[in-house]
C-alpha positions, 0 to 999 in steps of 0.5 A: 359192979352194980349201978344204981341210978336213983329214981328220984329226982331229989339230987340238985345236980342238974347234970344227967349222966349218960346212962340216965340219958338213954334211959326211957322216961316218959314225961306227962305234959302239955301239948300246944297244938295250932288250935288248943292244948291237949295231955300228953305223954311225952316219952324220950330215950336215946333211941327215940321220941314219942308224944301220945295225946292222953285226952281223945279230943280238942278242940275250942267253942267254935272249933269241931272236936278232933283227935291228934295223932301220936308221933314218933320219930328217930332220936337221928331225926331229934334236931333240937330241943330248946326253952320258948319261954318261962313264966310262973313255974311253967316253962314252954319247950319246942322239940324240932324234929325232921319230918318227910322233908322238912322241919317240924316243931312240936310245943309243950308246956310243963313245969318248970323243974320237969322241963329242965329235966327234958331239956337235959335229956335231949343236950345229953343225947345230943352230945352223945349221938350226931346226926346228919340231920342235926347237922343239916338244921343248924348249918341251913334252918338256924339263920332263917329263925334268926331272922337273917334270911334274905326275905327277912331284910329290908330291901334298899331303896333306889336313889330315885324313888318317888313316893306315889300317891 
């Protein structure tokens, strides 16, 4: 049997079959560093993710010019792939990966079409590939983002606190 996948994304079925999942795609994005925005090649397939910058350096009026460095990582170390925001056909997305022991979020800006489509690509993969990582993000990380940890409630008071002056 032959299978065609078709190369345009004209369909409107927002569904994306697992064969087109594990598929290498490379998206042309925005890449939200701490200290500007940069072009970026994002590339994913179900083996791994990679984001290279397109532009040499970034850097703002008062900031020194520097380069950012291509990342690639594991789609084993791929824990998360979720919508920031969404504003004016732009949609905002963070990829949280597993880095040398800790947890690392990367933001990219894209239109909001392209960003579904990536959101997809990753749910897909997820869906088909588990991780001992992924695992580990949501039973022990998701409280703290959600505000939930123990530093993050307020402490109660005791009964004789005394405002000082």
């Amino acid at each position: 049997k032959r299978i065609e996948i078709p190369l345009d994304n004209t369909s409107n079925n927002t569904c994306m079959s697992p064969l087109e999942a594990v598929l290498y795609r490379s998206y042309k994005v925005n890449w939200n560093l701490k200290f500007g925005k940069c072009e970026a090649c994002l590339g994913i397939s179900g083996d791994k993710l990679e984001v290279h910058p397109l532009q040499q350096k970034v850097g703002g009026a008062f900031l020194p010019l520097r380069t950012p460095h291509a990342v690639t990582y594991n789609m084993e170390s791929v824990v998360d792939c979720s919508r920031k925001s969404e504003k004016k056909g732009k949609m905002e997305i963070q990829i949280t990966c597993l880095g040398e022991n800790r947890f690392k979020d990367y933001a990219f800006e894209c239109e909001a079409k392209l960003g579904q489509e990536i959101l997809d690509k990753c749910k897909t993969i997820f869906d088909l590939r588990s991780s001992s990582a992924r695992k580990e993000f949501w039973r022990e990380k998701k409280p703290f983002r959600r505000h939930s940890s123990l530093s993050m409630r307020r402490r109660p008071r005791p009964e004789n606190h005394v405002n000082e002056v």
